[in-house]
mmCIF file as gemmi writes it, N, C-alpha and C atoms, coordinates in Angstrom:
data_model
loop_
_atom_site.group_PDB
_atom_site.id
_atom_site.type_symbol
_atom_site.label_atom_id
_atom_site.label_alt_id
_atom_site.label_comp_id
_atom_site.label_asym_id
_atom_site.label_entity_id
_atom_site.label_seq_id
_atom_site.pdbx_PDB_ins_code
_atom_site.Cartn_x
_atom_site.Cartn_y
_atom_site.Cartn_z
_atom_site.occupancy
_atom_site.B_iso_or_equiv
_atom_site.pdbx_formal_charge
_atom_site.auth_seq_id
_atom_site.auth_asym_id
_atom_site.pdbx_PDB_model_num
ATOM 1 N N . UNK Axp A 1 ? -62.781 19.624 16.714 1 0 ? 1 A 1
ATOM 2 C CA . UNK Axp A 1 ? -62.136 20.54 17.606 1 0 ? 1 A 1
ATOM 3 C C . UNK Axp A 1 ? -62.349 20.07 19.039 1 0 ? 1 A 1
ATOM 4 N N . UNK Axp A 2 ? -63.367 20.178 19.776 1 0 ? 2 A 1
ATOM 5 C CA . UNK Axp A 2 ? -63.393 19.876 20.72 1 0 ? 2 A 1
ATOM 6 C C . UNK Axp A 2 ? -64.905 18.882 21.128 1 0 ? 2 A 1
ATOM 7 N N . UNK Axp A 3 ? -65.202 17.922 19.781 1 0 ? 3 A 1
ATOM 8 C CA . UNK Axp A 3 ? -66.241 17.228 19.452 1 0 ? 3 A 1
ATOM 9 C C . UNK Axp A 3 ? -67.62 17.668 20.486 1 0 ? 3 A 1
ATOM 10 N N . UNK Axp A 4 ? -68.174 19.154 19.79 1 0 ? 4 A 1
ATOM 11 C CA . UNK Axp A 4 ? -68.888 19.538 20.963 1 0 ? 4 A 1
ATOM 12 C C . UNK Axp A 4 ? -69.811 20.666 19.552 1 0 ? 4 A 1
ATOM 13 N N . UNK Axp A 5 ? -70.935 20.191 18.623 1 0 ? 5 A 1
ATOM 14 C CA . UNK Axp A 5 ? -71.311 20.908 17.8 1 0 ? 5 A 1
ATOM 15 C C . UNK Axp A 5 ? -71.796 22.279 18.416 1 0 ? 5 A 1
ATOM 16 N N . UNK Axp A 6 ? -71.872 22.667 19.84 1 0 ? 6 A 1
ATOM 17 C CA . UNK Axp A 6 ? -72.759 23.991 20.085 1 0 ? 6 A 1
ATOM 18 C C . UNK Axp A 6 ? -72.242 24.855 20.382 1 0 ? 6 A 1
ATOM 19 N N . UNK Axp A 7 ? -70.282 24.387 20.443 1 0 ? 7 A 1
ATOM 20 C CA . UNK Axp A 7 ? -69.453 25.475 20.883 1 0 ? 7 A 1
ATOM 21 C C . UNK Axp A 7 ? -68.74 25.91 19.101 1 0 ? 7 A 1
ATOM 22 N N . UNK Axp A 8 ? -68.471 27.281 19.006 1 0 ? 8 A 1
ATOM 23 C CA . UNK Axp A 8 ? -68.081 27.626 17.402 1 0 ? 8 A 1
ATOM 24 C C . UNK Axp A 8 ? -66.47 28.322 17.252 1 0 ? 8 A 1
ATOM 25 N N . UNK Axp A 9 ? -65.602 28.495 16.206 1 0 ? 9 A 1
ATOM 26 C CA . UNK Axp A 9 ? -64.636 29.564 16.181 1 0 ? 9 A 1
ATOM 27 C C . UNK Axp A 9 ? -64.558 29.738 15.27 1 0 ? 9 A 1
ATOM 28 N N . UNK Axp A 10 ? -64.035 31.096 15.307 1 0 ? 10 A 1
ATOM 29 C CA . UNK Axp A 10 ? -64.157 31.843 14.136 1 0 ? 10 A 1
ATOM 30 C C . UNK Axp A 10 ? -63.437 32.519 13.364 1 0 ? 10 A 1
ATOM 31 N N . UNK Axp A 11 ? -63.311 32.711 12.054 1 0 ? 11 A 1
ATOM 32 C CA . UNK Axp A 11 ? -61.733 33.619 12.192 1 0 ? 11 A 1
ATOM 33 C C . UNK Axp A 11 ? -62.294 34.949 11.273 1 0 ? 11 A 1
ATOM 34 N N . UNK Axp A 12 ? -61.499 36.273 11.438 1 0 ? 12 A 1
ATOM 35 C CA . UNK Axp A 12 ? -61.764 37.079 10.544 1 0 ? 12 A 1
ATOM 36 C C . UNK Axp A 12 ? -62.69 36.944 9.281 1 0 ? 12 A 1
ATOM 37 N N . UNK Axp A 13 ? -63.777 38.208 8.971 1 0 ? 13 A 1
ATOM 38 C CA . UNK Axp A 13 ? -64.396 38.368 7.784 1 0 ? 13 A 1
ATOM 39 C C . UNK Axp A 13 ? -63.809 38.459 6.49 1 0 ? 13 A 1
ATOM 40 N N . UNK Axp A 14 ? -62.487 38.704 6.652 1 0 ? 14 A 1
ATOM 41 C CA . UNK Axp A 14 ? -61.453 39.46 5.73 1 0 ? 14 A 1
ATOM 42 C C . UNK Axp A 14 ? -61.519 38.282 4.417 1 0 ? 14 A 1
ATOM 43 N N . UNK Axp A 15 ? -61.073 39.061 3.57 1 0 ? 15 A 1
ATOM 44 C CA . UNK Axp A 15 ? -60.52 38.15 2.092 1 0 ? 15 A 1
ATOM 45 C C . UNK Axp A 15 ? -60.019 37.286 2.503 1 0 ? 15 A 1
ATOM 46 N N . UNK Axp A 16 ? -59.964 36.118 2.481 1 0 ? 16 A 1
ATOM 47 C CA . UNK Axp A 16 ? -58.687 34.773 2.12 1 0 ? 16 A 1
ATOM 48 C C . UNK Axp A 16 ? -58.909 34.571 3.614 1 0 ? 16 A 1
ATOM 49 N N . UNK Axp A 17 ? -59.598 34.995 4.641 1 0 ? 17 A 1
ATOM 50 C CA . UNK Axp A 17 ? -59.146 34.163 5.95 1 0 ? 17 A 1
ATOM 51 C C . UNK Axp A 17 ? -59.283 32.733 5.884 1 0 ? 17 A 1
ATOM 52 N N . UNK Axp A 18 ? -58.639 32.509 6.509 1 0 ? 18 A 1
ATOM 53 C CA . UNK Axp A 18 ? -58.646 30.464 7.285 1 0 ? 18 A 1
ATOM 54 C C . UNK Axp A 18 ? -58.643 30.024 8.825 1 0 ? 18 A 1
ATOM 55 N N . UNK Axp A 19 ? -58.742 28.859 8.8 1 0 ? 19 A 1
ATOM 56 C CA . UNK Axp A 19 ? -58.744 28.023 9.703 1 0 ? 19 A 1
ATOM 57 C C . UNK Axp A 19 ? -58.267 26.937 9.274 1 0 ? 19 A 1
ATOM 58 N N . UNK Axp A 20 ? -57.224 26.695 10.33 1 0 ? 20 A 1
ATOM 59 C CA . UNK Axp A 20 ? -56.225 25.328 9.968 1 0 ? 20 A 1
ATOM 60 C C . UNK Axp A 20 ? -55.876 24.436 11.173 1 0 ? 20 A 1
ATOM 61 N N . UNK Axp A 21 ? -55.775 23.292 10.351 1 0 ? 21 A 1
ATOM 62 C CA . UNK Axp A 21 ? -55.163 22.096 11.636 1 0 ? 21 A 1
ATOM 63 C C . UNK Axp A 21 ? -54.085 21.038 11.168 1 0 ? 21 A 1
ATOM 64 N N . UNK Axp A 22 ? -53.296 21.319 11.804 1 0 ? 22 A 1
ATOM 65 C CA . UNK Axp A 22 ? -51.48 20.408 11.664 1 0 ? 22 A 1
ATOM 66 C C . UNK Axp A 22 ? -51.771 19.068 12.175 1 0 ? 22 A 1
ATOM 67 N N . UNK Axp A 23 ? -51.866 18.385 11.131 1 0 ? 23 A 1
ATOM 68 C CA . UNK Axp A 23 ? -51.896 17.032 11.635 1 0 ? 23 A 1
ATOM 69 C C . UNK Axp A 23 ? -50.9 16.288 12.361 1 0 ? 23 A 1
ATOM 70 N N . UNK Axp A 24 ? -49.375 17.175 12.299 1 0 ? 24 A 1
ATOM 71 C CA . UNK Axp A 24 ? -48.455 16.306 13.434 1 0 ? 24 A 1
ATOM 72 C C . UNK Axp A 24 ? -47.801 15.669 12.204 1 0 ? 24 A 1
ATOM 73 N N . UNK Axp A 25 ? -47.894 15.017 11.447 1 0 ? 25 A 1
ATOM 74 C CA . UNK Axp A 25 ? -46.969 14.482 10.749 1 0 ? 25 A 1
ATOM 75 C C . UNK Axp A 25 ? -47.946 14.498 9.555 1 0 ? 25 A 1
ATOM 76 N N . UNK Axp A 26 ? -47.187 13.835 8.17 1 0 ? 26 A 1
ATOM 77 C CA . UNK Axp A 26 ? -47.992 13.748 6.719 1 0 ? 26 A 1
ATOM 78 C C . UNK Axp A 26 ? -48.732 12.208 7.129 1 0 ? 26 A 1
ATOM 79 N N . UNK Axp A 27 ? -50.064 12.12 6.977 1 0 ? 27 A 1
ATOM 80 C CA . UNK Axp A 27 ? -50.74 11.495 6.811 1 0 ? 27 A 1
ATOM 81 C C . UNK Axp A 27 ? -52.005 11.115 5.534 1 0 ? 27 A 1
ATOM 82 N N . UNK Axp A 28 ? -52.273 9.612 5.049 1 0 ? 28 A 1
ATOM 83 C CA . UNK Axp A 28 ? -53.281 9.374 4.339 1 0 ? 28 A 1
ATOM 84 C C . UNK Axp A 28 ? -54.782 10.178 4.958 1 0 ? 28 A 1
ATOM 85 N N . UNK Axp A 29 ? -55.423 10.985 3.994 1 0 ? 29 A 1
ATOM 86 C CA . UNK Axp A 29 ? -56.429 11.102 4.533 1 0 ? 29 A 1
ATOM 87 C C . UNK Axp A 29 ? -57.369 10.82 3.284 1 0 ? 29 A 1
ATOM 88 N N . UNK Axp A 30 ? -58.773 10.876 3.731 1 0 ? 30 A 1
ATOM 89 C CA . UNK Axp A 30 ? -59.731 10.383 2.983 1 0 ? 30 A 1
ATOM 90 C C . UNK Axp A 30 ? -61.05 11.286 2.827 1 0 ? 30 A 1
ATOM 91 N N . UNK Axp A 31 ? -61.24 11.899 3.725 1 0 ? 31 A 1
ATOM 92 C CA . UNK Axp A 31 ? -62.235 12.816 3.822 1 0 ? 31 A 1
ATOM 93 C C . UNK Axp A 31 ? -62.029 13.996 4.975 1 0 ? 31 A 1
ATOM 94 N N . UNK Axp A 32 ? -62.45 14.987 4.533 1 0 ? 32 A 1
ATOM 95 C CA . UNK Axp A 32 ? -63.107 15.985 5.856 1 0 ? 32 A 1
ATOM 96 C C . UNK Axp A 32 ? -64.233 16.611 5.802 1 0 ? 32 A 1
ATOM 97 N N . UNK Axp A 33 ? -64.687 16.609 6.988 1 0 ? 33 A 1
ATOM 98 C CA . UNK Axp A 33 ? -66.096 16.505 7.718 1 0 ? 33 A 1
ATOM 99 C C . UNK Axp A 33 ? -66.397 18.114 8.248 1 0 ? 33 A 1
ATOM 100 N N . UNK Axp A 34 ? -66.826 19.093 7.771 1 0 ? 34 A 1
ATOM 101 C CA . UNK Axp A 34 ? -66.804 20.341 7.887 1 0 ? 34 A 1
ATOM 102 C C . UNK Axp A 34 ? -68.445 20.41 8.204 1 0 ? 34 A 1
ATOM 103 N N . UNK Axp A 35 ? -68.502 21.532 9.546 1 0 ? 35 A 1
ATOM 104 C CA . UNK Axp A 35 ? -69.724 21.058 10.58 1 0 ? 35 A 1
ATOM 105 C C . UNK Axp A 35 ? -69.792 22.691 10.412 1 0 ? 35 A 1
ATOM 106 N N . UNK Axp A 36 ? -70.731 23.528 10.008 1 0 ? 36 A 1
ATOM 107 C CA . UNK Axp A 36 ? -70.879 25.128 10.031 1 0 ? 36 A 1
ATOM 108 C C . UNK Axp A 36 ? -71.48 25.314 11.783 1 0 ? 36 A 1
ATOM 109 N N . UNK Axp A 37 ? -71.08 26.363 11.929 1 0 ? 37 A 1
ATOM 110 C CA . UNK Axp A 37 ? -71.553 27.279 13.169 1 0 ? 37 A 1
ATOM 111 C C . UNK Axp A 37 ? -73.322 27.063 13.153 1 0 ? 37 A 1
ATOM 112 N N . UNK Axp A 38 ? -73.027 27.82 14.233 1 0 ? 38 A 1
ATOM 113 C CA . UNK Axp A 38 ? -74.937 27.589 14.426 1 0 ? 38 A 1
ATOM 114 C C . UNK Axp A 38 ? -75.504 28.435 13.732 1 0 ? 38 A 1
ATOM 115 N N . UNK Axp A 39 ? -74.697 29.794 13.327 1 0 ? 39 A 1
ATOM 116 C CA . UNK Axp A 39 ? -75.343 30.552 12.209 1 0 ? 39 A 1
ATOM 117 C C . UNK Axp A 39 ? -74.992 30.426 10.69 1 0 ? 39 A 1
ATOM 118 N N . UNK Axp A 40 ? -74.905 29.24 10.647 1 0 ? 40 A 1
ATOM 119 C CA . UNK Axp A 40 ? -74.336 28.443 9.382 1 0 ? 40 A 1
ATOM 120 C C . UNK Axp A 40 ? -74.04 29.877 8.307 1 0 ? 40 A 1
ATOM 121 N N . UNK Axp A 41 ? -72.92 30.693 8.768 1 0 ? 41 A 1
ATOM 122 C CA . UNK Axp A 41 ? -71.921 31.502 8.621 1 0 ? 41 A 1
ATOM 123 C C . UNK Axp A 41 ? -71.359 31.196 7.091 1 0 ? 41 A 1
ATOM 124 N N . UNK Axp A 42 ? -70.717 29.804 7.76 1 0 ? 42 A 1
ATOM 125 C CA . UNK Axp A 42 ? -69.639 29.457 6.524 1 0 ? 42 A 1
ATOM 126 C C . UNK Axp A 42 ? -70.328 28.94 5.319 1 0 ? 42 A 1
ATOM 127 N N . UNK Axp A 43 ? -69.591 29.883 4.085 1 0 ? 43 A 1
ATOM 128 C CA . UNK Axp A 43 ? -70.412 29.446 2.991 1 0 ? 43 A 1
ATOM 129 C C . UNK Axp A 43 ? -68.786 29.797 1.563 1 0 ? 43 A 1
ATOM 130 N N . UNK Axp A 44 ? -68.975 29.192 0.31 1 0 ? 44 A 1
ATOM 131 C CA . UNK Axp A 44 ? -68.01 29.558 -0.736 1 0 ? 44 A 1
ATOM 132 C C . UNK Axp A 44 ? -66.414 29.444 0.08 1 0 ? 44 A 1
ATOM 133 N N . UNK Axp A 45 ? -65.955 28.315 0.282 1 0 ? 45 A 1
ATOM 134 C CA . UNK Axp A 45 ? -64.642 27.585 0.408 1 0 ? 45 A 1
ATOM 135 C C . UNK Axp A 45 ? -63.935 27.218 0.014 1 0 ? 45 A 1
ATOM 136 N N . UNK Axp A 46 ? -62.637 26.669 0.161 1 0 ? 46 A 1
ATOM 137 C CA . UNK Axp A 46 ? -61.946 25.979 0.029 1 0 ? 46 A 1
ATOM 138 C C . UNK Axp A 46 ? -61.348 24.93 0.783 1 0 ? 46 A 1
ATOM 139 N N . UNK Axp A 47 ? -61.018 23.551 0.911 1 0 ? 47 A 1
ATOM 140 C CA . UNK Axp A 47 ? -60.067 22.848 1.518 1 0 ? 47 A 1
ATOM 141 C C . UNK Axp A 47 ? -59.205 22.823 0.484 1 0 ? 47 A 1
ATOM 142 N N . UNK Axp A 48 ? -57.815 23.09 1.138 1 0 ? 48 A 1
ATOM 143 C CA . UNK Axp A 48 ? -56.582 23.348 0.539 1 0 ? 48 A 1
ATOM 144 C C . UNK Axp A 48 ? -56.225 22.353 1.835 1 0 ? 48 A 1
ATOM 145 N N . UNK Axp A 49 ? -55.211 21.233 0.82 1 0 ? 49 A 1
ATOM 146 C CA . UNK Axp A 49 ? -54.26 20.108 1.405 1 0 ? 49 A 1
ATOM 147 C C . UNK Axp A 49 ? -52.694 20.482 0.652 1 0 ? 49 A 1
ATOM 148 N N . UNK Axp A 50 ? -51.529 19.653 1.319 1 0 ? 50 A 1
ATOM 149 C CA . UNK Axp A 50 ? -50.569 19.416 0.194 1 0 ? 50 A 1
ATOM 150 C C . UNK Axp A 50 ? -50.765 18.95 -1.015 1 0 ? 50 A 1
ATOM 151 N N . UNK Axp A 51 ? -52.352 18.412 -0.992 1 0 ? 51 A 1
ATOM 152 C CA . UNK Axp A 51 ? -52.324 17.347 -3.071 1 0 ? 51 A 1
ATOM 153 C C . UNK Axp A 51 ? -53.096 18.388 -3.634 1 0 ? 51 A 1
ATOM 154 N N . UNK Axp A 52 ? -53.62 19.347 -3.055 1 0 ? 52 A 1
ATOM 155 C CA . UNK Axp A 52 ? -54.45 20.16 -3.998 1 0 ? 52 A 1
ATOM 156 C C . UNK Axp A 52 ? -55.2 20.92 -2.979 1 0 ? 52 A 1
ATOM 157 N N . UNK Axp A 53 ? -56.684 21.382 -3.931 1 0 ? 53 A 1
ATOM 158 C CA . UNK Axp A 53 ? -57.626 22.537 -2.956 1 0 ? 53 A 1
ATOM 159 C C . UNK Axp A 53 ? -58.855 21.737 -3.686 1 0 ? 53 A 1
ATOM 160 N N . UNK Axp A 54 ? -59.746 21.772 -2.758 1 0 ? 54 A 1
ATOM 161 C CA . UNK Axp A 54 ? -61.245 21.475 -3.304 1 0 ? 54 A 1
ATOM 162 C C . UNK Axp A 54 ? -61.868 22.29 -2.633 1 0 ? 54 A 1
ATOM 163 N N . UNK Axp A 55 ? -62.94 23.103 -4.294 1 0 ? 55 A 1
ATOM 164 C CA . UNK Axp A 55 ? -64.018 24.15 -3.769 1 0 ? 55 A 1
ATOM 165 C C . UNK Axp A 55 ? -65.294 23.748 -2.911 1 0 ? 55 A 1
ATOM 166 N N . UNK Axp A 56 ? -65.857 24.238 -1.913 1 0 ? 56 A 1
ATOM 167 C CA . UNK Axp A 56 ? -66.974 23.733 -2.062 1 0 ? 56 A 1
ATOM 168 C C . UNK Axp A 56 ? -67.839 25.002 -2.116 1 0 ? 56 A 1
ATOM 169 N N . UNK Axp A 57 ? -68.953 25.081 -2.855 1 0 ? 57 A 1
ATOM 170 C CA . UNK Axp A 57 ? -70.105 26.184 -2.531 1 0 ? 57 A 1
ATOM 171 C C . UNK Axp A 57 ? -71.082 26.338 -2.381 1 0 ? 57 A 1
ATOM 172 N N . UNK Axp A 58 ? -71.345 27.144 -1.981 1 0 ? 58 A 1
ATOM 173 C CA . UNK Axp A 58 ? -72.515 27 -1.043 1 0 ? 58 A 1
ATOM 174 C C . UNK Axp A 58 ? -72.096 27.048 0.379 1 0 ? 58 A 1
ATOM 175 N N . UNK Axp A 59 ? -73.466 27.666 1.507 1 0 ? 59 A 1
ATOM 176 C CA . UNK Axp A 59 ? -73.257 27.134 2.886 1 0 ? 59 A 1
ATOM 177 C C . UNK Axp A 59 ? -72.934 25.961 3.123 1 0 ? 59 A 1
ATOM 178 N N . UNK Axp A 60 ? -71.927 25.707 3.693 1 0 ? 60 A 1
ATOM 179 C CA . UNK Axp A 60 ? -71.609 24.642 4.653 1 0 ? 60 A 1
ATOM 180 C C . UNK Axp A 60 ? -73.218 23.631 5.383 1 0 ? 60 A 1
ATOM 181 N N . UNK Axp A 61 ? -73.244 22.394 5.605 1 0 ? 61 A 1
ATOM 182 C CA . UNK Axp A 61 ? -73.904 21.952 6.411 1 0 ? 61 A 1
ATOM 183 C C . UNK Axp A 61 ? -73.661 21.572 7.77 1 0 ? 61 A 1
ATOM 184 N N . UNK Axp A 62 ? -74.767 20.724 8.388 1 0 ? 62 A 1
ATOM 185 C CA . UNK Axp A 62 ? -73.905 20.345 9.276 1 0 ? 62 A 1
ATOM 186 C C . UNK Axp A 62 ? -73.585 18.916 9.773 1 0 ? 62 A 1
ATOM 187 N N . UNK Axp A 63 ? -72.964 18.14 8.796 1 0 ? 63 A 1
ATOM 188 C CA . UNK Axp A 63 ? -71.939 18.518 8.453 1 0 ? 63 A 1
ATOM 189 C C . UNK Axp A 63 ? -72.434 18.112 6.685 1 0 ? 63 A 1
ATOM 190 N N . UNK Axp A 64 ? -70.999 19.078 6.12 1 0 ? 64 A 1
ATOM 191 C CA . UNK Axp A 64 ? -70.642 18.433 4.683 1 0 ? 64 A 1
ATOM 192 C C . UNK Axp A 64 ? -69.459 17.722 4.978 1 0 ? 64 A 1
ATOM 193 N N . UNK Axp A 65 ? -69.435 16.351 3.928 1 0 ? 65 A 1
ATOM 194 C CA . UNK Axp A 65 ? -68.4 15.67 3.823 1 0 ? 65 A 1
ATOM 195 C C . UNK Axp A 65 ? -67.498 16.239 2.188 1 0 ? 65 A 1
ATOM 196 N N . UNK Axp A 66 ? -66.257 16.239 2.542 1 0 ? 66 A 1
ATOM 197 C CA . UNK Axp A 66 ? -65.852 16.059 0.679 1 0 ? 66 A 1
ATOM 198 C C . UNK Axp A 66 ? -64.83 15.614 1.267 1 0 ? 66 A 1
ATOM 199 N N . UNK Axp A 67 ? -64.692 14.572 -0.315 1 0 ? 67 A 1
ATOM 200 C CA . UNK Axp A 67 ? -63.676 13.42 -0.292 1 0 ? 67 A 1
ATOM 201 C C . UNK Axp A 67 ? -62.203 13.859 -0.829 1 0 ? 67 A 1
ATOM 202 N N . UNK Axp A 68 ? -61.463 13.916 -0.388 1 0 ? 68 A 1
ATOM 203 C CA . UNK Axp A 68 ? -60.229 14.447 -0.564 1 0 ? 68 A 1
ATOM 204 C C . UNK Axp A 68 ? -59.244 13.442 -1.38 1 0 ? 68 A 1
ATOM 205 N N . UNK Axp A 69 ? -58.884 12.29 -0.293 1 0 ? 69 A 1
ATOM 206 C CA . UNK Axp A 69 ? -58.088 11.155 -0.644 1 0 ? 69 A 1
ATOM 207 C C . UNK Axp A 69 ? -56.445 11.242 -1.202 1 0 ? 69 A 1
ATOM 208 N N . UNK Axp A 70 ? -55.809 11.6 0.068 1 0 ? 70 A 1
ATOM 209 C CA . UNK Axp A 70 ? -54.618 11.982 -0.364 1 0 ? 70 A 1
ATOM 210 C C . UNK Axp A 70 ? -53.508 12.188 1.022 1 0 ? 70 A 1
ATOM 211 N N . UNK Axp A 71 ? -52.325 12.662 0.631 1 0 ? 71 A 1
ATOM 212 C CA . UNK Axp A 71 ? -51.315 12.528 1.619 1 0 ? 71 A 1
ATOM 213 C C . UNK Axp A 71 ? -51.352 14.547 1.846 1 0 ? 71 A 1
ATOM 214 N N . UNK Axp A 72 ? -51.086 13.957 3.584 1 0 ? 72 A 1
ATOM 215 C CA . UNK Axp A 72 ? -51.151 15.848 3.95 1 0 ? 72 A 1
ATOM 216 C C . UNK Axp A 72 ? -50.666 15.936 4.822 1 0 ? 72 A 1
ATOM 217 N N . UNK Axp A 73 ? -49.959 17.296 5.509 1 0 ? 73 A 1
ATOM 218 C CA . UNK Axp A 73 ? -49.809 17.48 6.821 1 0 ? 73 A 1
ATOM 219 C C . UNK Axp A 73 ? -50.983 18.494 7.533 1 0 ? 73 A 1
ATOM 220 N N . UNK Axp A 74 ? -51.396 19.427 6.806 1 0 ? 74 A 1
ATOM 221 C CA . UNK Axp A 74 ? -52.135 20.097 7.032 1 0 ? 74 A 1
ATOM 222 C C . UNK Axp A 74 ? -53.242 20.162 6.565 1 0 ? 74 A 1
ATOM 223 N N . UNK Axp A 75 ? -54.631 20.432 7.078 1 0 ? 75 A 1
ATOM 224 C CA . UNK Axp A 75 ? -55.941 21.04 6.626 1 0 ? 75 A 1
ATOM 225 C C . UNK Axp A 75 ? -56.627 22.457 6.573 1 0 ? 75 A 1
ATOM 226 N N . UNK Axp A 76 ? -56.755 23.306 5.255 1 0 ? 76 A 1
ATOM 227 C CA . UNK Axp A 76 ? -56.78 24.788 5.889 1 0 ? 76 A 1
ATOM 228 C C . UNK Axp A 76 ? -58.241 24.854 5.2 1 0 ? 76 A 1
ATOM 229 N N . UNK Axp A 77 ? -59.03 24.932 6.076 1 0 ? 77 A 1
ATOM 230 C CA . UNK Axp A 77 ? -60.232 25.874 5.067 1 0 ? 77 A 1
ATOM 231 C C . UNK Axp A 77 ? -60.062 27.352 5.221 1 0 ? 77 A 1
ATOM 232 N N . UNK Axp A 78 ? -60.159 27.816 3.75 1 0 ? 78 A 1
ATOM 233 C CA . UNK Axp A 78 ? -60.283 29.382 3.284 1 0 ? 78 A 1
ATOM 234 C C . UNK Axp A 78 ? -61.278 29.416 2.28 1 0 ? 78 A 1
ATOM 235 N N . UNK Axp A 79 ? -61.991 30.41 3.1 1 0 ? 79 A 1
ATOM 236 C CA . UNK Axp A 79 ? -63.141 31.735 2.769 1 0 ? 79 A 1
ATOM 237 C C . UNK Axp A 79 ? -62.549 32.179 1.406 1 0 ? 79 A 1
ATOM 238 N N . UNK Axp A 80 ? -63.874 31.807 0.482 1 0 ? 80 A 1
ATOM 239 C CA . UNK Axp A 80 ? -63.453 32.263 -0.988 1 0 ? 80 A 1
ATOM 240 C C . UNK Axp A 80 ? -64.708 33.28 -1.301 1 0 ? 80 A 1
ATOM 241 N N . UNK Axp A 81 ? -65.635 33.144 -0.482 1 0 ? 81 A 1
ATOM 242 C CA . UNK Axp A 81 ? -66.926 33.731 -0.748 1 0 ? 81 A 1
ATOM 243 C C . UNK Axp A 81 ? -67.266 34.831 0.177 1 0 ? 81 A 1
ATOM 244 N N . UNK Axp A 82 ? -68.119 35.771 0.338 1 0 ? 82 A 1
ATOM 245 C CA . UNK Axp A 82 ? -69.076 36.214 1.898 1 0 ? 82 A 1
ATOM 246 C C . UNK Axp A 82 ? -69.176 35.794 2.978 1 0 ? 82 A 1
ATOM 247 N N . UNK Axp A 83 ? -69.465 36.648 3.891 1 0 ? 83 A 1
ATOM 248 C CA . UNK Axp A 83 ? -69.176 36.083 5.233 1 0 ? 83 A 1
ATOM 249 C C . UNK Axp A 83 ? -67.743 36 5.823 1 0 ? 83 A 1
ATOM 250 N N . UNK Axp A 84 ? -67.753 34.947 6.666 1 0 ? 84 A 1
ATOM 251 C CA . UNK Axp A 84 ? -66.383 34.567 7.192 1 0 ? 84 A 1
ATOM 252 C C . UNK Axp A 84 ? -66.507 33.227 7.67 1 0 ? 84 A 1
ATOM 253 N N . UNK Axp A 85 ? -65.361 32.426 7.691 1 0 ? 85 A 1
ATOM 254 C CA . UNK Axp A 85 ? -64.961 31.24 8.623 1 0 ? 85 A 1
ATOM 255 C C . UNK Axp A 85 ? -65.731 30.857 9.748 1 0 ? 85 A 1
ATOM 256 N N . UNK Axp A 86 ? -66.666 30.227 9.72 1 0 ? 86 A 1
ATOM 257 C CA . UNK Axp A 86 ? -67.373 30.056 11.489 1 0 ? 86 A 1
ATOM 258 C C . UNK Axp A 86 ? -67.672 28.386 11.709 1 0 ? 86 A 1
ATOM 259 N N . UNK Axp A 87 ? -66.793 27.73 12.503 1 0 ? 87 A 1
ATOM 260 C CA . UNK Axp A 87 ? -67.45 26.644 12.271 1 0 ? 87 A 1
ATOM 261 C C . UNK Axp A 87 ? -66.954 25.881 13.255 1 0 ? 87 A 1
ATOM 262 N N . UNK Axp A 88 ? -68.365 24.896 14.018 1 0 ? 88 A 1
ATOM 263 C CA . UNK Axp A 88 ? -68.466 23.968 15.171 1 0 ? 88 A 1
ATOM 264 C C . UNK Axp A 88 ? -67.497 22.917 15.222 1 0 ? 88 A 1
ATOM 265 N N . UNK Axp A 89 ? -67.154 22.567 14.15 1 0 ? 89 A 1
ATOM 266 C CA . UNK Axp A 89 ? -66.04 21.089 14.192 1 0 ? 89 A 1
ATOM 267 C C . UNK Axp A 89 ? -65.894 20.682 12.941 1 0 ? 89 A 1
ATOM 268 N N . UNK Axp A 90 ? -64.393 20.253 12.467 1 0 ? 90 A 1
ATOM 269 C CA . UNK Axp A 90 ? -64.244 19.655 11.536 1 0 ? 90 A 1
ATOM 270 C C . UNK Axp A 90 ? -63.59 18.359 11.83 1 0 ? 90 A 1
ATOM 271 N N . UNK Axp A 91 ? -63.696 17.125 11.512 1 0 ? 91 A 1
ATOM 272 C CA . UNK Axp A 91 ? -63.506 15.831 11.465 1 0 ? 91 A 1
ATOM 273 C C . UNK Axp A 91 ? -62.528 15.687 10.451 1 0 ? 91 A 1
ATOM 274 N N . UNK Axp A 92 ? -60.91 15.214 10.447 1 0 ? 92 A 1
ATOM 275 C CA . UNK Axp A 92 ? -60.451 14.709 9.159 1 0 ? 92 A 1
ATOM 276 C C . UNK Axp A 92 ? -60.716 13.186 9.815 1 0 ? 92 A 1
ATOM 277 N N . UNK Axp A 93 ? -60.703 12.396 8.109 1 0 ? 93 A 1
ATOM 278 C CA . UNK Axp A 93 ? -60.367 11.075 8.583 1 0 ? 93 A 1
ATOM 279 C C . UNK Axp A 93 ? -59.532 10.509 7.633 1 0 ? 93 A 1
């Protein structure tokens, strides 16, 4: 986001909230790099791409990597668990 781990955003507690980022066009990606808030908040996820969704569970670190490997335009993590969405930076690559 704004490669700065001490600043955070956040989105609603609610069922199913997200946080998303438009990559601008469909691109190869390979991984994303999901960095939790300082109150390591984010926990029971999803990354949802165009090729699919991968769970992850558990709190977030800082960072977790999961390997995706696939064509996308978009990156959405959604809250499948407690809590809500809170998180310092995510890295696609």
């Amino acid at each position: 986001m704004d490669a700065d781990t001490s600043t955070d955003t956040r989105a609603l507690a609610e069922d199913g909230a997200w946080w998303q980022v438009d990559l601008g066009a469909t691109r190869h990606i390979r991984q994303a790099e999901v960095w939790n808030d300082a109150s390591a908040a984010t926990a029971d996820f999803d990354i949802v791409t165009d090729d699919g969704t991968v769970h992850v569970s558990g709190k977030a670190l800082r960072p977790t990597v999961v390997n995706l490997d696939g064509r996308t335009r978009t990156v959405r993590i959604v809250k499948t668990g407690p809590g809500r969405v809170a998180l310092s930076q995510v890295l696609i690559h």
